[in-house]
C-alpha positions in Angstrom: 129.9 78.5 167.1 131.5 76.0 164.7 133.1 77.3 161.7 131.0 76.2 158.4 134.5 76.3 156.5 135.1 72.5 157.0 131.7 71.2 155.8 132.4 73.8 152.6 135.3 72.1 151.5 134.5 68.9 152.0 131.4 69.5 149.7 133.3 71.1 147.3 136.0 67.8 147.2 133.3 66.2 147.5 131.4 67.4 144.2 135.3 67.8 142.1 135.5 63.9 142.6 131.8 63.0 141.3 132.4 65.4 138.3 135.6 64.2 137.6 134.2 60.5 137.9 131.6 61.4 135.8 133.4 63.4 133.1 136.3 60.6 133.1 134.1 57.6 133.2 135.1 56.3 136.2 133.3 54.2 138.9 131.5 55.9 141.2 128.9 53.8 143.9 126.0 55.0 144.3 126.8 55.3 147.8 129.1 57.5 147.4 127.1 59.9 145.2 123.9 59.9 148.1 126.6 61.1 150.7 128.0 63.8 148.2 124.2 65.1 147.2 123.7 65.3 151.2 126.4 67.7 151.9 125.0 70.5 148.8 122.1 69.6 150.8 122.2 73.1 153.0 121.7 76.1 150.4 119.6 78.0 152.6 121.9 78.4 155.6 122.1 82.3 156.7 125.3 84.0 156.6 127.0 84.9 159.5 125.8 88.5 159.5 121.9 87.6 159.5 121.4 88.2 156.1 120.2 84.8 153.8 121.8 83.9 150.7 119.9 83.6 147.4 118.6 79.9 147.0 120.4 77.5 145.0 118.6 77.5 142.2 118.8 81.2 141.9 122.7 81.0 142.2 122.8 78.5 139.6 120.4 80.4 137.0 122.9 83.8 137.6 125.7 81.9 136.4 124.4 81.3 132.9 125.4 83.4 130.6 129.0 84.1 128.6 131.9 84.9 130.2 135.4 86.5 129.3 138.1 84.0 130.7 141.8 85.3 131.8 144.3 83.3 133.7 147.8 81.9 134.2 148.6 78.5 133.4 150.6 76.7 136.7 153.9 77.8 135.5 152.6 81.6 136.4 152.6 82.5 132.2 149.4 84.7 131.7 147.5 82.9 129.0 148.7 84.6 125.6 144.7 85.9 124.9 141.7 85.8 126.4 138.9 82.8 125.7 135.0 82.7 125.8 133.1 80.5 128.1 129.5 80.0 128.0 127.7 78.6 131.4 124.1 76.3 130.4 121.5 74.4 132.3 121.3 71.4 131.0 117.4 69.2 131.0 119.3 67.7 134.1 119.5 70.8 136.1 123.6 70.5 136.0 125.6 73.3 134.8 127.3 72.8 131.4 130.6 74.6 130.3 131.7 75.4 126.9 134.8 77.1 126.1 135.9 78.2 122.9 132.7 77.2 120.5 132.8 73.8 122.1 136.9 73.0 122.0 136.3 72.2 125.1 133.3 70.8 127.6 133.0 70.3 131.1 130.1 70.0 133.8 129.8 72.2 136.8 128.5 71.8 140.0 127.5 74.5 142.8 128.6 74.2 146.4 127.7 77.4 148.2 129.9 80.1 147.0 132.3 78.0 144.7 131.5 76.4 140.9 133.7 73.0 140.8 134.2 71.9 137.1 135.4 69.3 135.7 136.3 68.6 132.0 139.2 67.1 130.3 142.0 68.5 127.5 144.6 66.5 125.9 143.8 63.2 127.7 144.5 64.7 131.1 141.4 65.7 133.9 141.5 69.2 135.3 139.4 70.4 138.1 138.7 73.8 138.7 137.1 75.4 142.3 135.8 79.2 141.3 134.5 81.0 143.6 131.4 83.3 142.7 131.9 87.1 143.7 129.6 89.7 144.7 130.6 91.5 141.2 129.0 88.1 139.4 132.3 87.6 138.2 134.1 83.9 139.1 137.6 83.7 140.2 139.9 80.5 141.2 142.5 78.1 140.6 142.5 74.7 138.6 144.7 71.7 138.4 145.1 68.7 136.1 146.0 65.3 137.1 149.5 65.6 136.1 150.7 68.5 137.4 152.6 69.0 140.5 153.3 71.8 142.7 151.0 75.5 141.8 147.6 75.6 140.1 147.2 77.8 137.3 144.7 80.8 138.3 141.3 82.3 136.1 138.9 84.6 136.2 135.7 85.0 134.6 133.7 88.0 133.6 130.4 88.1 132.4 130.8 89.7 128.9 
């Protein structure tokens, strides 16, 4: 049986580069946008156990709400305190992220499991993958465009 891993990552690289094209103002065919709505496409696949997972509109309603943000930026330095993020549904249907009272803004989009987000701080794109846990909490790395090397890490609890 093939492994569903492959298809997963590719829609999650898939999604990171439309929201980061979208969030930095970049180009982006329409082509290109078509292919990456096809691969979110399969939301009701079962998991391997038998069991279905919840639709994707259900995944996407759970994940509003505020959230209690830790981490470590990429040099491994936990962040010095801890920050609020709060998840909306926009008119569009996409998920918007505020951190901080709106210091900072991104746009999220759901791939099976994983949130990728996209928003931009001091000029530079970051992209985070956070993958949703059975606790409702999100955990992950991200990575801005101008580092090298490790990702910082977060995790987000509903608070």
């Amino acid at each position: 049986m093939p492994s569903v891993l492959p298809t997963l990552l590719c829609g999650v690289l898939a999604a990171a580069l439309v929201v980061t094209g979208a969030i930095g103002g970049w180009g982006i065919s329409t082509t290109f946008v078509k292919h990456a709505a096809a691969v979110e496409a399969p939301f009701e696949m079962k998991r391997q156990n038998g069991a279905t997972r919840p639709s994707f509109e259900k995944t996407k309603a759970a994940l509003v709400g505020s959230y209690v943000v830790t981490g470590t930026d990429p040099d491994g330095e936990p962040y010095a305190s801890t920050r609020i993020l709060d998840i909306s549904l926009a008119p569009s249907g996409a998920l918007e992220l505020d951190w901080d009272s709106g210091k900072l803004v991104g746009v999220g989009q759901l791939i099976d499991n994983v949130l990728a987000v996209a928003y931009s701080i001091k000029g530079r794109t970051v992209i985070s993958l956070m993958a949703i846990n059975p606790d409702g909490s999100l955990s992950g790395k991200w990575s801005r465009r101008t580092d090298r090397g490790s990702k910082g890490t977060e995790i987000w609890k509903k608070g």
